[in-house]
C-alpha positions as CSV (number, residue, x, y, z in Angstrom):
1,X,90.6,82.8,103.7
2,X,90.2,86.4,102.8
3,X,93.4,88.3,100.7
4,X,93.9,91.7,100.8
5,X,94.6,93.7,97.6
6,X,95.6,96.8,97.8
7,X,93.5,99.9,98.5
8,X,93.2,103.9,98.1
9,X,94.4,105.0,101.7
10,X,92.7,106.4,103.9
11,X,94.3,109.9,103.3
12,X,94.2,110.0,99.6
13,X,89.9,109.0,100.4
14,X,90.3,112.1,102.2
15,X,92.0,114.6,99.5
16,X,90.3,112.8,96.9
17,X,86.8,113.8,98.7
18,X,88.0,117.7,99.3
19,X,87.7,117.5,102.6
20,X,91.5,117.9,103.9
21,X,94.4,119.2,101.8
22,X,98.0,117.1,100.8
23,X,99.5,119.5,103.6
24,X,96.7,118.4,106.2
25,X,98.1,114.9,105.0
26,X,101.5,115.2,106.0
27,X,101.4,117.6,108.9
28,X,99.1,114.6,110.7
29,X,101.5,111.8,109.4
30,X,104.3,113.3,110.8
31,X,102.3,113.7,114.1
32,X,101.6,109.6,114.0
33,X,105.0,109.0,113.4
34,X,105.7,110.4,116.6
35,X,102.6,109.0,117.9
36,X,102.2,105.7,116.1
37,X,99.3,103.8,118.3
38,X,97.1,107.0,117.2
39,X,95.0,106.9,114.0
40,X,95.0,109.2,111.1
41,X,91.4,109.9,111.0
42,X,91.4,110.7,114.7
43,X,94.5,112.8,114.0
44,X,92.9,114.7,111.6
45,X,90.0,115.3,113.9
46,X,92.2,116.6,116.9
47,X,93.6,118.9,114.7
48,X,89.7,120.2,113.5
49,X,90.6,119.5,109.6
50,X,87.6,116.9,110.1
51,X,84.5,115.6,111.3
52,X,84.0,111.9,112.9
53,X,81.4,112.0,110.0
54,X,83.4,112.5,107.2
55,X,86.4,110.1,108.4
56,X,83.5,107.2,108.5
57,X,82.7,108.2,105.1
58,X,86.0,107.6,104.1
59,X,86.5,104.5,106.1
60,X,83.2,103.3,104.4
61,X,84.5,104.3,100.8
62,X,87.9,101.7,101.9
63,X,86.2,99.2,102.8
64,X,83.8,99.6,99.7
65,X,87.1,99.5,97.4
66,X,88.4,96.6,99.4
67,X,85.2,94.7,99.3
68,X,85.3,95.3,95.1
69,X,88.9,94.4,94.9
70,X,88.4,91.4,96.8
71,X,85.1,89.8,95.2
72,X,84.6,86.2,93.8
């Protein structure tokens, strides 16, 4: 059975790569808590702070952080 260790978020992948700001952050997680069934990365690409490219990157850096927290 797999665990999950804790990982970067997905917003903090963002700021950390340059590609959004902390205020680009908040503004969309205070949309989401509003709107909870909607997704930060697609959040931050309604609001044209993003590409579907460079949230993919991100998501691939996660998983890539999950995958090394979580080897044998």
């Amino acid at each position: 059975m797999l665990t999950k260790t804790a990982t970067r978020r997905l917003g903090e992948i963002l700021v950390d790569l340059g590609y959004v700001q902390d205020m680009d952050i908040a503004k969309a997680l205070e949309f989401q808590a509003h709107n909870p069934a909607k997704k930060i990365g697609r959040i931050l690409v309604e609001m044209d702070c993003l590409t579907d490219q460079q949230v993919f990157q991100a998501i691939e850096l996660q998983w890539d952080d999950w995958l090394k927290g979580n080897a044998a």
